[in-house]
N, C-alpha and C positions, 0 to 999 in steps of 0.2 A: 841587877843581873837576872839572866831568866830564871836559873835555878830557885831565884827569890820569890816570882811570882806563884801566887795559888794552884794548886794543884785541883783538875777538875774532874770529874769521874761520873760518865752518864750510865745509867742502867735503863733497860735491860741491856743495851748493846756492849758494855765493858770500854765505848770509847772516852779518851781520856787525853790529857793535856794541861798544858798552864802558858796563862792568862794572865796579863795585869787586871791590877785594882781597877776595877771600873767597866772594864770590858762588860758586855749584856752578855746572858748568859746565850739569845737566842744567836748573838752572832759566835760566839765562840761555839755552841752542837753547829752552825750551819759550818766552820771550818772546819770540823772535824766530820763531816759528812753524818755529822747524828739525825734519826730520821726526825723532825718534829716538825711540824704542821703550822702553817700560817698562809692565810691570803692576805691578810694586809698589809707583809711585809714591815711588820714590826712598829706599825701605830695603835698597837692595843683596842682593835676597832672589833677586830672577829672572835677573838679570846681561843681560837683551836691551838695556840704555844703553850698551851697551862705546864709547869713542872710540880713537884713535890722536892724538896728539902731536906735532905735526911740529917737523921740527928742522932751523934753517937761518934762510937770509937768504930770505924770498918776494919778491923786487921788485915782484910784479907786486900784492901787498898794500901792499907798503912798509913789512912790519914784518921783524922778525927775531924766532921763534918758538923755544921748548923746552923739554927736560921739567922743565929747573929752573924755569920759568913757572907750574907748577902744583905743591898741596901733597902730601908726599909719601902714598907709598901706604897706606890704613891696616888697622888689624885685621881690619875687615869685610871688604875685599876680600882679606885674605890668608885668612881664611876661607874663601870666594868659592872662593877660587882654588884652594887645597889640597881641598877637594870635589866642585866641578866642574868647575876649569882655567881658567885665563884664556889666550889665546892671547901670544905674547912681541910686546911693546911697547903693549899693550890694557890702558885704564884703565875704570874703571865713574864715569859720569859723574857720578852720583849721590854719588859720596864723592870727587871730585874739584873742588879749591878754583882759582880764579884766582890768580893770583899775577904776572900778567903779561902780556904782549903773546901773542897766540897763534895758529896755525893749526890746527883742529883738524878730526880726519876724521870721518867716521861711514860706517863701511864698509856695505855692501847689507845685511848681516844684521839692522841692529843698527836699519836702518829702519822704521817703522811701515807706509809703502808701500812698502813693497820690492816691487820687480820680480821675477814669478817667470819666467823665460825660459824657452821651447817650444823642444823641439830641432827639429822638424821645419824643413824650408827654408820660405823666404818663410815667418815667420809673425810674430804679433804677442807682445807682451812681456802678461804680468798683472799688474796693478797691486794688489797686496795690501793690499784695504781689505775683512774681511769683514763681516756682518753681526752674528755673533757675536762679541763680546770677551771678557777677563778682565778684572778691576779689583781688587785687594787692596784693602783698607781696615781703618781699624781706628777700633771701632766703640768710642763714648763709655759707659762701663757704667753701668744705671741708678743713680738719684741718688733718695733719699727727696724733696729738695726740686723736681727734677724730673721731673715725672711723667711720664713718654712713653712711649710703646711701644716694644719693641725692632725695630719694622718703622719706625716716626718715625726711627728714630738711624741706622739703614739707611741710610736715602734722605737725610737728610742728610749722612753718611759722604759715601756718592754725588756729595755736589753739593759739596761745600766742599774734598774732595779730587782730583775729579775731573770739578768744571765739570757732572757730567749731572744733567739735570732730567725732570720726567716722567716720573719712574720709575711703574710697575706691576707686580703680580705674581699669579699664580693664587693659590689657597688651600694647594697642596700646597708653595708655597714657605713659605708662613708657618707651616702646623702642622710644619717642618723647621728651622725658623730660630733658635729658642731654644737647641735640644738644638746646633745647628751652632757658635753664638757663646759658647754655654760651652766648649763640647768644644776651639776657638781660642781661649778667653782671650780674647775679644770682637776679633779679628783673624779676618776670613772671606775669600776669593776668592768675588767674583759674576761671572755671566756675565750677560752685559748683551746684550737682541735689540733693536738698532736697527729692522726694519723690520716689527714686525707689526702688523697689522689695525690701524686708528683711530690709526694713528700712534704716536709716546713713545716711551718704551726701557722692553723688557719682561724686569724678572729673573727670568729661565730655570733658572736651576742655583746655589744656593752650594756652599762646602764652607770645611770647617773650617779655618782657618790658611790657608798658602798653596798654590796650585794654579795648576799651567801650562801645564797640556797641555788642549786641545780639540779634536777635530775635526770634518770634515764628512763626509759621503756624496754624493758625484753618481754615480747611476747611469741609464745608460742602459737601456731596455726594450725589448727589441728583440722582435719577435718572433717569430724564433728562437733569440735570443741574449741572455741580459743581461749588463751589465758594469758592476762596483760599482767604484770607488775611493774609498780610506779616504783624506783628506787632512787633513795638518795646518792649521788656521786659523790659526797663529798665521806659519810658516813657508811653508806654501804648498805644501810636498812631498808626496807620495805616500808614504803611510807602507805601503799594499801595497792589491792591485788582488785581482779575483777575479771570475768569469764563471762562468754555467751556462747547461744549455738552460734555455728557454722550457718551464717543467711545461705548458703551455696547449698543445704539440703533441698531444698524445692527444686535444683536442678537434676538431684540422684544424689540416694544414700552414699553409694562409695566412690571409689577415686574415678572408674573406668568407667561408670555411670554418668561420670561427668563430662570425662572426654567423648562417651558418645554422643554427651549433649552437642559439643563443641563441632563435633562430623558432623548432625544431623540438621545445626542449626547455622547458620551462618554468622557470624557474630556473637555466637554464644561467648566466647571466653569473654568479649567488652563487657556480656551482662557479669557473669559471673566476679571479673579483676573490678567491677565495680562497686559490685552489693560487698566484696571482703573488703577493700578497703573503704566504703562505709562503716563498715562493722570495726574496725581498727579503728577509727576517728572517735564514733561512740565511745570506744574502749578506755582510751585517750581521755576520754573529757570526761567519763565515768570516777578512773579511779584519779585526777587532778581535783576533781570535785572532793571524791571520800576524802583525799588527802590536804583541801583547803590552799592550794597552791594552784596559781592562774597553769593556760596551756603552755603559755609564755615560758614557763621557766623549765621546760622539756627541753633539753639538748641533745639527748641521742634517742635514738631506737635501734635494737637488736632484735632483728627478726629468724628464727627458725621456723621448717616446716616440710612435710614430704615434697617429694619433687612436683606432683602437681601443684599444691597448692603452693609453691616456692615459684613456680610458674605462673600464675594466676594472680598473685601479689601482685610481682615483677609487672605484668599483664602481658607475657609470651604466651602465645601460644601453645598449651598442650598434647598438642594432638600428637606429634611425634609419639610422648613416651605412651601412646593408647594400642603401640604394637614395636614387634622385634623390628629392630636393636636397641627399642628401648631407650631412643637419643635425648640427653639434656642439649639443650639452646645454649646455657652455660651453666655447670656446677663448681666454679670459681667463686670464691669468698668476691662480695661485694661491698663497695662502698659508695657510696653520695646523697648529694642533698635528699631528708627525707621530704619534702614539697614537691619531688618528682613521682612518691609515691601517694601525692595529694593529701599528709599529711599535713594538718596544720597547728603546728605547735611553733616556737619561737621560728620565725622565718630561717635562722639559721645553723639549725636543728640537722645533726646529720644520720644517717641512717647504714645501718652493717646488715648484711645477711653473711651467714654461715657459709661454707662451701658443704655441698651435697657433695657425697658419695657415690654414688651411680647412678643409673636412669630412672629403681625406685627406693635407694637406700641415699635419703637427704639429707638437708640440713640439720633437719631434729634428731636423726641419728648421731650426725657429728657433733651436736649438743650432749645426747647421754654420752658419747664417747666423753667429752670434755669435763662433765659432771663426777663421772664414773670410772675414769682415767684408767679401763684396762689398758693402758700402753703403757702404763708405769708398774706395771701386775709383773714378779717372778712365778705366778702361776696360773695356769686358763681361765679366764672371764669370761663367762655368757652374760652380757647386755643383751635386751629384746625390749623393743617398744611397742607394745602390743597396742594393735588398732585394726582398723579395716583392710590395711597391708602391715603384717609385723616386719618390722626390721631389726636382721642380729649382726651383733655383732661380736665375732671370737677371737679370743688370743689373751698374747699376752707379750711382755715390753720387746722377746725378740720377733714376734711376726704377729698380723692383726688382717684378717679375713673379714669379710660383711655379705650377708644378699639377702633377698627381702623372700618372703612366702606370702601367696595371698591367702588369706584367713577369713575374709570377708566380712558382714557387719554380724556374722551370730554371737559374739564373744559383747557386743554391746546390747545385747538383745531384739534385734533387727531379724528379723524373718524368721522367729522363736515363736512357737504360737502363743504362748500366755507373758513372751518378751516386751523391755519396755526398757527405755534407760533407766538411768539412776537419778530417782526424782522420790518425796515422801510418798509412801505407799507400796511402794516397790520392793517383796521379799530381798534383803540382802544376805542371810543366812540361812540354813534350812540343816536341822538333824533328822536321823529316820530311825525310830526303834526298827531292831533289827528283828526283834523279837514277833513285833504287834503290826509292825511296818505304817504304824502313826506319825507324822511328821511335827518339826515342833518349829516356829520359824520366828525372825526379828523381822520386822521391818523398816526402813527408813523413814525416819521423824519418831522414833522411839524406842527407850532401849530395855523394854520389856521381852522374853518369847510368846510365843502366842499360849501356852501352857499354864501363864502366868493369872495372878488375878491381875483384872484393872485394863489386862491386853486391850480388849475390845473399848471401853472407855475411851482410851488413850489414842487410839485409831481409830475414833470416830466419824471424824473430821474427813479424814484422809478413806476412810476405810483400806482394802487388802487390792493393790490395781495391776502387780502383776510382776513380773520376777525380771531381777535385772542382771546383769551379765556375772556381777562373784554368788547372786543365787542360785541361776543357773548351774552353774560351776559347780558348785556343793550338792546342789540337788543330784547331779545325774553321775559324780562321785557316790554322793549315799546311797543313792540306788544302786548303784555296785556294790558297796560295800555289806548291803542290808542282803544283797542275792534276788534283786526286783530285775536286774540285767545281767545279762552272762558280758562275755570278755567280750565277743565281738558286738557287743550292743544292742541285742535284741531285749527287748522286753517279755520276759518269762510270765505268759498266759499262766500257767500255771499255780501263780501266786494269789490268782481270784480269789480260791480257795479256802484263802489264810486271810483275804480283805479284799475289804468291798471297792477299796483304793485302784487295786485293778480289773481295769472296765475294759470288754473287749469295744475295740474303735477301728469297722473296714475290715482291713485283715489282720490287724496288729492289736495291740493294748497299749492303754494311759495309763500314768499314776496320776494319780486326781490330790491337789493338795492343798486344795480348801475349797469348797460348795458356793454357790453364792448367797448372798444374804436373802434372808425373805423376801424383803423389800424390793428385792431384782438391783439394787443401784449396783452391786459388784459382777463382775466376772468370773465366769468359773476356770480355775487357775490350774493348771496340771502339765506335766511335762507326754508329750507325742513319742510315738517311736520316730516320727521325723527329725523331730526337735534334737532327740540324742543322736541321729547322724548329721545333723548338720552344726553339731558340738565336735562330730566324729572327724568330720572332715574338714574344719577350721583345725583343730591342736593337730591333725596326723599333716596338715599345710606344715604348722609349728616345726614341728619335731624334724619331719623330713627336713627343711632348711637348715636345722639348726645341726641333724646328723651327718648330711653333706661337707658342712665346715668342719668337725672331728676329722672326718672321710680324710680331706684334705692337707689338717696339720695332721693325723696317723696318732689320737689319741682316741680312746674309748668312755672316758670320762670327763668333766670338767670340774675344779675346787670350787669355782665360786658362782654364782648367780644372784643377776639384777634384772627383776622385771620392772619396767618404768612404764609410763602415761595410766593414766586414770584406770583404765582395768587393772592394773598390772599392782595397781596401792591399794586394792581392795577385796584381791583377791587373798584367798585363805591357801599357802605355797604350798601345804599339805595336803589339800585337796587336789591343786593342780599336777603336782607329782601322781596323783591316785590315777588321772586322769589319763597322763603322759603328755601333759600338754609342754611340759619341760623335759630332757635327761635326767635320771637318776643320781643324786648326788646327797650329800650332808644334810641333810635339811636345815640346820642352823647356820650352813653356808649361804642359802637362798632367803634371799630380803628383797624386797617392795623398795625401791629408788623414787620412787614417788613420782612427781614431774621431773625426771628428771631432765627431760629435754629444755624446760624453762629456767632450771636451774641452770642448764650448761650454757641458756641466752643472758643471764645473771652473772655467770662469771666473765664470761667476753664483754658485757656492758662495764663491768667494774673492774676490768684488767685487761688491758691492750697489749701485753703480755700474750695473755690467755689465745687471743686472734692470731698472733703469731705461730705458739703451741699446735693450737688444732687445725690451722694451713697447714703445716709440717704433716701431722699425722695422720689427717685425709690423705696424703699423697703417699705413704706406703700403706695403706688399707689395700689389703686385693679384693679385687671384685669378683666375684660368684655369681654367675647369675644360674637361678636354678632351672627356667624353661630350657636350657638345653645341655644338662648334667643329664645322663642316659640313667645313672643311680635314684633321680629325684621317685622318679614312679614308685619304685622297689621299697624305696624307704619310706614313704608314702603308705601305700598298703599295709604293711609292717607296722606303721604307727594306726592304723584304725583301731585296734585291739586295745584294751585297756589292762594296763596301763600299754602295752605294748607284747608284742607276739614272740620277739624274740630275746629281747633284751633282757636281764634277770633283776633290776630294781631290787640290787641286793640293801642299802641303805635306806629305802624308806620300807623294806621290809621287816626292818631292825624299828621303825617307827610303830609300824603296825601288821595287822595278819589280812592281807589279801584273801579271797574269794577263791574257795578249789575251781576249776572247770568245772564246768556244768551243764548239762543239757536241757533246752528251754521247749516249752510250748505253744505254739507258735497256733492263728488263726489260720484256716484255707478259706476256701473261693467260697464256699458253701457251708460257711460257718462251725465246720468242724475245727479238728485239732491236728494239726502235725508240729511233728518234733526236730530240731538241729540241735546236735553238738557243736560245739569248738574245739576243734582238735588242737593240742599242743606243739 
């Protein structure tokens, strides 16, 4: 009778059921829709079915469960086991019989949606469900009496072993398919695409006998920066990461730079969609390399990036978004072959990009939205991806605003006179007695101050080459803080006085913050009074965009804040508030998102889910554009002041004590002195 049979009880899911004697355990979780894992379809070939055993009285099941309950271990898995190890007390579910009443585990690994957990704080878990799978099968050999093709036996393998219907395939899979199921003794691994064009499941890749490993690409396009990660799809891991410049700088530092190469030159965007996806190939075959895995076994790429370079990829044209209305060619989520992006990884390799947002809020924004999930927020989320155009994005799960501010490249140390990216050598932090107005600093490739012994030893090598965008940042913070700058950014001649630091330079004054070495090989490093308005007028870009969106929802503050791309992980948030280059808020509220636009190509590569989500949520984002918000100016101006003119930065005042007004003195024509206040 049924009542007679074993009582089964999977954890963590609580599903449960009874089984006759004998039943395997993986086909009675697969009836009960238990998540657990297998491509081989239950020949003990891949060992991803592992369960645990439990042993004991469960009251709270009301059985009493163990390992004599199931049948003993057998050849296959001591196979298994002597080749690639089984962990101690880990059976394969697959050659594992009932025998009894049972608790049985399925650890995280051994799930098919396994959770891959983000270290960073406040963040979400990824649900591993990708687009691409593996499937073993084994293929019925032809029969004189029946006559089918060996691509018919295929697809019925497919369906009889493993439920999938709809299958399809290009032609390169079929003239590979013969030579592939003799070469397996009619036993192949397919890789199966759930989500291309016109629907079905499209087989992508076989190989001979079995195969286990797949993985994906999500690289981010930055445009200064790219950043590739190699990820497992079956595990979810990082099998190695890898980043270069942007080859598209020799055509212009920033975005619009680039499209007037595009105006000026005929042809330009060929050179440009050229040199990137060069540099994507590299990339590709960089980190398959770190990670010991041919290019072959690459099946997707998830691409993010602002809308030119999302254009420039693609190899569309940019010239539209180089003026108003600012038109995308298309900001539609994309799919197909990646070999039409002259990607060369497994031939049947498919490729996703992101859907952008507006004409300059893209794909990588709708990446930190997807990492960063203010649409899932009961309270306002500032996202901003700060680069040579910042893109924010505001709200929260009941309404979600975006528009981009151009910032331009001073926040990476671009048109900074002692600026330089983030490479060893390059101040990354900087204090300033307030007292002495001495400066004390760390540098990159070392994590000594310069105050320290040993500093100079230890920067030998590198020596002191010049400040990069979170030194900056601090620097001309400090200098506010210390009373070297008044509120609207002038450099206070006056401080000469007090140190030799300030140098009158033209009509204005430097702070000088390190000499060069005897030797001459170094630079003499100081922050300009240009330098701090051109800090001025990138964060008042910031701010104005980011005030516009409040404007809009009718709020004065925001709970939370995420600065994401490489400035934005490096930056000191405390500073940044000093500055104004964000709203006033908690400070313990505002965290560093890190990449997170790569992370938001990481979740879409490892959850096809995920693709669906952030289609949906690009299409109620409103779009903002600020060139012709009549407020932008006002807010604009308003934000030059530090940290800001009118605002009251009641919370990070609770952090620290701001700077009274002050009246500065200032160089004339003729090398005298006049004076400005800043009025309140």
């Amino acid at each position: 009778m049924t009542e007679q049979n074993p009582l089964i009880v999977f954890t963590p899911s609580g599903k449960r059921g009874r089984f006759p004697v004998g039943t395997p355990v993986l086909q009675a979780a697969r009836s009960l829709g238990v998540d657990i894992d297998s491509v081989c379809g239950g020949r003990a070939i891949c060992g991803r079915c592992q369960i645990s055993i439990g042993e004991g009285e469960f009251a709270k099941h009301g059985i009493t469960s163990a390992v004599a309950h199931v049948s003993g271990v057998t050849k296959v898995e001591e196979r298994y086991d002597r080749i690639r190890g089984l962990p101690a007390g880990r059976r394969l579910s697959c050659q594992t019989q009932i025998q009894g009443d049972l608790v049985i585990d399925v650890p995280p690994e051994s799930q098919v949606h396994k959770q891959v957990v983000r270290k960073e704080a406040d963040t979400r878990v990824i649900a591993l469900d990708p687009a691409t799978k593996l499937y073993f099968i084994e293929v019925e050999e032809p029969d004189m009496h029946n006559p089918s093709s060996d691509l018919e036996r295929v697809y019925n393998a497919l369906r009889t072993q493993w439920s999938l219907d709809n299958v399809s395939c290009d032609l390169s899979i079929i003239a590979e398919l013969q030579k592939a199921l003799r070469k397996g003794e009619w036993k192949i691994t397919c890789a199966i695409y759930s989500r291309a064009p016109g629907g079905g499941n499209r087989l992508s890749a076989i190989w001979p006998g079995f195969h286990d490993k797949t993985f994906g690409l999500a690289i981010d396009v930055g445009s200064t920066t790219i950043a590739a990660h190699l990820t497992n799809l079956s595990t979810g891991e990082v099998a190695a990461s890898a980043g270069l410049m942007n080859p598209q700088i020799r055509f212009g530092e920033d975005l619009m730079s680039r499209v007037s190469y595009v105006m000026m030159n005929p042809g330009g965007e060929k050179e440009m969609t050229s040199a990137i996806r060069a540099a994507l190939q590299q990339l590709a075959e960089e980190v398959a390399k770190q990670a010991q895995v041919p290019v072959t076994d690459i099946l997707e790429v998830v691409l993010v990036g602002n809308p030119v370079m999302h254009h420039l990829f693609l190899g569309i044209d940019p010239t539209e978004l180089g003026g108003a209305p600012f038109a995308l060619a298309t900001g539609l989520p994309l799919t197909f072959p990646a070999r039409e992006m002259e990607f060369r990884l497994n031939p049947g390799a498919w490729a996703y990009v992101l859907p952008c947002i507006a004409g300059h809020v893209g794909a990588d924004a709708a990446a930190v939205v997807l990492s960063e999930a203010p649409h899932e927020q009961d309270e306002y989320m500032l996202c901003v991806d700060v680069g040579t155009n910042a893109e924010i994005v505001l709200g929260s799960r009941a309404r979600l605003l975006a528009c981009s501010s151009p910032t331009g490249p001073a926040f990476e140390g671009a048109q900074i006179s002692s600026g330089q990216r983030a490479a060893p050598g390059a101040i990354e932090r900087i204090r300033i007695n307030p007292e002495t107005l001495e400066p004390r600093y760390k540098v990159i490739g070392s994590d000594k101050w310069s105050d320290e012994d040993g500093f100079e030893e230890e920067i030998s090598s590198t020596g002191v080459t010049g400040i990069c965008g979170s030194g900056i940042i601090e620097a001309i913070a400090e200098m506010y803080l210390a009373g070297i700058i008044n509120q609207d950014g002038l450099v206070d001649g006056a401080m000469a006085e007090r140190s030799s630091r300030i140098e009158p330079y033209k009509r204005t004054f430097n702070y000088v913050i390190r000499q060069p070495r005897v030797d001459g090989n170094e630079p003499l490093i100081r922050i300009t009074q240009n330098d701090v308005r051109a800090i001025q007028m990138a964060k008042a870009a910031l701010y104005a965009g980011v005030r516009l969106l409040m404007d809009k929802l009718n709020i004065d503050e925001v709970s939370k804040i995420r600065l994401a791309g490489a400035f934005g992980s490096h930056i000191d948030m405390k500073y940044a508030m000093v500055l104004g280059l964000i709203p006033d808020c908690d400070l313990s509220r505002v965290q560093s998102a890190g990449n997170a636009a790569g992370t938001g190509a990481r979740i879409a590569l490892l959850n096809k889910k995920a693709r669906d989500e952030i289609e949906s949520v690009v299409r109620r984002i409103e779009k903002i554009e600020t060139a012709v918000e009549p407020k932008f100016q006002q807010h604009f101006v308003e934000a030059m002041a530090l940290p800001h003119k009118t605002a009251d930065f009641a919370n990070l005042k609770k952090a620290l004590t701001l700077p009274p007004i002050k009246t500065v003195v200032m160089a004339d024509d003729e090398g005298g002195e006049r004076r400005r206040r800043r009025r309140g």
